[in-house]
C-alpha positions in Angstrom: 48.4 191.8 135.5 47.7 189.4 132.9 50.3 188.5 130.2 50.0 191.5 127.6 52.7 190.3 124.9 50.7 191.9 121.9 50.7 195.0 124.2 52.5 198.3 123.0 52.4 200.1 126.5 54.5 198.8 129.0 54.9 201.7 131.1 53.4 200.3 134.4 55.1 196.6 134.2 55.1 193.7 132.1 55.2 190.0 132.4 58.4 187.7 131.6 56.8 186.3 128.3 56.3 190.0 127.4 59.9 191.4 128.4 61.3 188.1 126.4 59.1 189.0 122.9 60.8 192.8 123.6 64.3 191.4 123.2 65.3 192.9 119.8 66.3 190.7 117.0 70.3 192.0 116.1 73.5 191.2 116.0 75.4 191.3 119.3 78.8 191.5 118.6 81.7 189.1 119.5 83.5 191.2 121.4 80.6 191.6 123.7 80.5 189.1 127.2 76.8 189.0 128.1 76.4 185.9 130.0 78.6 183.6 132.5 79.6 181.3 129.7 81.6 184.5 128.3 83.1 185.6 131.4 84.6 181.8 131.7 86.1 181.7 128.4 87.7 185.0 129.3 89.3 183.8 132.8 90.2 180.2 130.7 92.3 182.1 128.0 94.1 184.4 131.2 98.0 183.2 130.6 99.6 186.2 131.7 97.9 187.0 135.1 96.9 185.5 138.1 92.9 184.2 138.4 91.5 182.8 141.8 88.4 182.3 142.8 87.0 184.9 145.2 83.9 183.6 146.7 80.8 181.2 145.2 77.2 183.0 144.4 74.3 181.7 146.0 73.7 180.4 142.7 77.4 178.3 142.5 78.6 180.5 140.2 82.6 181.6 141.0 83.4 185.2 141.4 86.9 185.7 140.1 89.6 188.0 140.3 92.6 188.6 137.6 95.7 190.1 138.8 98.1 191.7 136.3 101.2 193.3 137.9 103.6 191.8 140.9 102.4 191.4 144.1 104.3 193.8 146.7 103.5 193.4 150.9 104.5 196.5 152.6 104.7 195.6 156.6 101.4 195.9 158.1 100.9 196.3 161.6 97.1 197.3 162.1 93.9 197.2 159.4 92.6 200.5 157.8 90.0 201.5 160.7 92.4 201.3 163.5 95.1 202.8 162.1 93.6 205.7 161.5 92.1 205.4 165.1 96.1 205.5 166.0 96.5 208.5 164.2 99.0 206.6 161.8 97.4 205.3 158.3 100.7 204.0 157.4 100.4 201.4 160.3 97.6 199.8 157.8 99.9 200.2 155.0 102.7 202.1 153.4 101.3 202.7 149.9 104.1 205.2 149.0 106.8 202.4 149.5 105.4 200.2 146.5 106.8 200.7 143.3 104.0 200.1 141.2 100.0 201.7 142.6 97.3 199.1 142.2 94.5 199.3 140.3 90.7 197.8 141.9 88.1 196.8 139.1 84.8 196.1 140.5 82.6 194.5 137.8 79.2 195.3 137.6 77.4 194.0 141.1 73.7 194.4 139.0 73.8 191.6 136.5 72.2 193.6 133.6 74.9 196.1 133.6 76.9 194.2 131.2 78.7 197.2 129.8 81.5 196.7 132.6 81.5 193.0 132.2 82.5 193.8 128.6 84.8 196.5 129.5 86.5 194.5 131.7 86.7 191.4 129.6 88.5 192.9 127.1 91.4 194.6 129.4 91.6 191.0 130.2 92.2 190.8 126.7 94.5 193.9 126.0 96.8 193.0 129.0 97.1 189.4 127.3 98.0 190.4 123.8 97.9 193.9 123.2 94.7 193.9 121.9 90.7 193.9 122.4 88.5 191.7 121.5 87.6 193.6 118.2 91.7 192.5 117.2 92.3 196.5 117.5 95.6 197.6 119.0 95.7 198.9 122.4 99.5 198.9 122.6 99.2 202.7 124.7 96.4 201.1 127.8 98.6 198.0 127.7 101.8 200.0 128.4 100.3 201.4 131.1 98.4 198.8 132.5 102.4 197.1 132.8 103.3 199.8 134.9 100.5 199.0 137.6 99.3 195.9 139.7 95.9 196.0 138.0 92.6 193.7 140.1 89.9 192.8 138.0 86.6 191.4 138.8 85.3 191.0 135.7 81.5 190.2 137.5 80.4 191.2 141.1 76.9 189.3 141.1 77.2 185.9 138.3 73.8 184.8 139.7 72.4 188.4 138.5 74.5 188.2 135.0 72.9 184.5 134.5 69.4 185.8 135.0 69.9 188.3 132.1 68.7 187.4 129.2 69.4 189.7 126.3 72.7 189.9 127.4 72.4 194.1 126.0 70.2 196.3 126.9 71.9 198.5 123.8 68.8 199.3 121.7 66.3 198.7 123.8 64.5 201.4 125.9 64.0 202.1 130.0 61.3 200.1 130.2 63.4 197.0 129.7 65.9 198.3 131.9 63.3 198.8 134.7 62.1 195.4 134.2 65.2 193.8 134.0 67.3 195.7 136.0 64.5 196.0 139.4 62.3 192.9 138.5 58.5 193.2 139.1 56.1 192.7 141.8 53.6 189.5 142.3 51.4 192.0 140.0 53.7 192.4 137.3 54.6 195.9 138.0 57.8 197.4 137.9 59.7 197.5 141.3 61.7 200.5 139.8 64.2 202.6 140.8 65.3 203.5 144.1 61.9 201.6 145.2 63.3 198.6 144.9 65.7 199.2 147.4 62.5 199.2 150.4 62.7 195.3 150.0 66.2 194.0 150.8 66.7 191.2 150.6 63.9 190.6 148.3 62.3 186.9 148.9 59.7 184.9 146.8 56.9 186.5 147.9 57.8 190.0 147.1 58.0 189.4 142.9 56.8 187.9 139.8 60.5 188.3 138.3 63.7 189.1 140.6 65.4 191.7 139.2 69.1 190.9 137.8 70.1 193.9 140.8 70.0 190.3 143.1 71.6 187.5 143.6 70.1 184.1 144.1 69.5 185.1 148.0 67.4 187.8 147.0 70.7 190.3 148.2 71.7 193.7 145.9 75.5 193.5 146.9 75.3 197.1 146.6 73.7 198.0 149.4 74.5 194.5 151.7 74.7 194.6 155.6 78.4 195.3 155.8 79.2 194.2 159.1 77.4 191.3 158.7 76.8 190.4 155.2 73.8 188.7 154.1 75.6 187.4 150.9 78.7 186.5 149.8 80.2 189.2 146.6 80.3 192.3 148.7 82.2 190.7 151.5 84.1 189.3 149.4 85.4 192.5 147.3 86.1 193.8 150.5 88.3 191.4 151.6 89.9 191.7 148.5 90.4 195.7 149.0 91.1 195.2 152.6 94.0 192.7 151.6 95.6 194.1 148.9 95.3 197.8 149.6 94.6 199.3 146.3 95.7 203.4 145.4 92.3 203.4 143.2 89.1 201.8 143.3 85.7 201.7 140.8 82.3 200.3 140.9 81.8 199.8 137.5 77.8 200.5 136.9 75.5 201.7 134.0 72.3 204.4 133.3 71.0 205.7 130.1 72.9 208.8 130.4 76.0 209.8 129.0 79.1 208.6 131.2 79.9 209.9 134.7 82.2 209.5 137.4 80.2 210.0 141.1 81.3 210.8 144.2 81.1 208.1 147.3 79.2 208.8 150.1 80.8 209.1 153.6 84.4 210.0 152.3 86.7 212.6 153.8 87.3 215.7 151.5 90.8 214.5 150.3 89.3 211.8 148.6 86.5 213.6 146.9 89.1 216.3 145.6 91.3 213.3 143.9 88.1 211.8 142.5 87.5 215.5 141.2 90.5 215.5 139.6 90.5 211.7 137.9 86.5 212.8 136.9 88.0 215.9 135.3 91.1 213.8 133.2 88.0 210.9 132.2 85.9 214.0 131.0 88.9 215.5 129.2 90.1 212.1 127.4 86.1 211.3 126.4 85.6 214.8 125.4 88.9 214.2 122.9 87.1 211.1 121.4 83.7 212.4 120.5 81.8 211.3 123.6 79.4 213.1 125.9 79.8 213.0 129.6 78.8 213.8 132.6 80.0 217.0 135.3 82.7 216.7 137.6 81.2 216.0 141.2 80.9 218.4 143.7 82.9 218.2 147.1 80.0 218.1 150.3 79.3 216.4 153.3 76.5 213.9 153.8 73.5 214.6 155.5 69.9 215.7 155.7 66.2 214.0 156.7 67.2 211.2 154.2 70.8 210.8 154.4 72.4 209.0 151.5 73.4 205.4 152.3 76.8 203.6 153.1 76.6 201.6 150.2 79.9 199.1 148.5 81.6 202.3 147.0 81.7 204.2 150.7 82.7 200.7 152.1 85.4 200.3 150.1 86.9 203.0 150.8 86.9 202.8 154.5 88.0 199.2 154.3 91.4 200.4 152.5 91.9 204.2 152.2 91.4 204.4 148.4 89.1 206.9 146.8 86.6 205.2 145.5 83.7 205.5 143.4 81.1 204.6 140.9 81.1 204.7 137.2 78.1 204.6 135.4 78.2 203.8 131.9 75.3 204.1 128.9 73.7 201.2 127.9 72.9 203.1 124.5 69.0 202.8 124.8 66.7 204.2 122.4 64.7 206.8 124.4 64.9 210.4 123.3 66.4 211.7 126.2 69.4 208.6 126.6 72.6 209.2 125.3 72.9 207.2 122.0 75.9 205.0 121.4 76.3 201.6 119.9 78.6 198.5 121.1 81.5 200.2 120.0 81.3 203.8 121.6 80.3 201.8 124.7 83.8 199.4 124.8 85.7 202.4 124.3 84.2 204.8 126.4 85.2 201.9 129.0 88.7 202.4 127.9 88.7 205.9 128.5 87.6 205.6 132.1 90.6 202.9 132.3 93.0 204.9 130.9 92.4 207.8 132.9 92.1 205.7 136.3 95.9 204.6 135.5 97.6 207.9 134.8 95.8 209.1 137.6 97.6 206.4 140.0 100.9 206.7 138.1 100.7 210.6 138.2 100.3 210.7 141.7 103.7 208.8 142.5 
């Protein structure tokens, strides 16, 4: 496809130089963290917490984690998988016998998705001084965050994040999300959505522009080879979850649709009814703040011609016992059928789901 930067219709594909001139000319605001640059002034200014590097991109960039709360080590004896093979989960880990329930924050693993980097930047922030990066109080999350060990992975995939250019896909329409979110092919077409997944991991030959869904290897962390991981975030969020044993666990991911909590794949029923329950209190507490959001997921088993896959989220929970799931945010595109928010509904909606992920854990002492 040839470059078509004048061009109005976009809905097949588009080149780089076309996607770039698309970028709206606006005001991003400072509370905002849209590129690596932001996400290290954010671990710099960490006093209060613990930060250690994680593991290194392809691209060299770190993957941190920020701990909030006091470590506590019930005995283990056995990891998740076999003790539940034994018939004895608490061989893995007595949960009940720590004082405080911990928290998992997995930030975005598709590099556009910035909307969780910002989210998560700002906790950062609250659980420092008591307030976000806008200087507004936040005296209530704090409190609770206090009362939890809280793990926070502000960015999953840096190599994706540092491909990104507008650093906000707020205001901008699904075409840019299809182009940088999936990349195109050698033509300039759009890879798209799930189609890009029939390419894993993507290598030079297979696009014009790698989608920021991929790492420098060509590897959506999403949807890596578990047992034997082609790149380095996944395993490394696992081993993380595996280690510290965390009560709660999110994927933190975004859609043009209004904000919904989904159900993993490949979990037993127990854990789908307590992510039922934590999907009900997030719609209740966005619902009490003005926002739209999604249902409350159903409770089914996993099958059929095309089953649906083991992706991070159903990994994560079977490498620690912890319902888990994915989030998915708006990016507050223009399109007539997206749910319309700006910067600021978008922070706080991210508060809402952080809110109700805590008095979920501390409810369930």
């Amino acid at each position: 496809m040839a470059d078509t930067t004048q061009a109005t219709d976009v809905s097949e594909g588009m080149s780089l130089a076309t996607a770039r001139a698309r970028i709206p000319k606006r005001e991003i605001p400072a509370f905002w963290v849209g590129d690596g640059g932001a996400v290290e002034r954010c671990v710099r200014e960490v006093k209060n917490g613990q930060v250690r590097v994680l593991a290194r991109s392809p691209g060299e960039h770190p993957i941190h984690v920020i701990a909030y709360g006091e470590r506590e080590s019930p005995a283990r004896r056995a990891n998740y998988n076999s003790a539940l093979g034994a018939g004895q989960p608490e061989a893995y880990m007595d949960k009940a016998a720590r004082k405080r329930p911990v928290l998992l924050f997995v930030g975005p693993v598709h590099g556009q998705e910035t909307e969780g980097v910002t989210g998560l930047c700002n906790l950062v922030r609250v659980m420092e001084t008591g307030q976000d990066m806008r200087g507004r109080d936040q005296a209530r999350l704090r409190e609770l965050g206090l009362r939890c060990r809280l793990l926070i992975v502000p960015c999953a995939n840096p190599d994706g994040l540092a491909r990104f250019e507008p650093k906000s896909l707020c205001g901008m329409t699904r075409e840019d999300i299809r182009f940088w979110g999936q990349g195109t092919k050698p033509d300039d077409t759009y890879w798209g959505w799930p189609g890009c997944k029939a390419r894993h991991p993507m290598r030079a030959e297979d696009y014009a522009f790698l989608g920021c869904y991929f790492n420098e290897a060509g590897v959506n962390p999403m949807h890596d080879e578990f047992v034997a991981p082609m790149g380095p975030e996944a395993a490394a969020v696992l081993r993380l979850a595996a280690d510290e044993g965390p009560d709660l666990a999110v994927s933190l991911h975004s859609h043009a649709a209004a904000p919904s909590v989904l159900r993993p794949a490949y979990a037993p029923r127990e854990a789908q009814v307590r992510l039922s329950v934590l999907a009900k209190r997030f719609n209740d507490l966005a619902a009490a703040r003005g926002f739209r959001h999604g249902g409350v997921p159903e409770i089914a088993l996993d099958g059929g011609a095309s089953p649906p896959s083991f992706n991070l989220v159903s990994a994560l929970h079977h490498a620690c016992g912890a319902p888990s799931f994915t989030f998915e945010c708006p990016h507050g595109v223009t399109d007539e059928k997206a749910y319309h928010v700006g910067f600021d509904e978008i922070l706080d909606i991210q508060f809402c789901l952080y809110e109700a992920m805590m008095r979920d854990v501390l409810v369930a002492r």
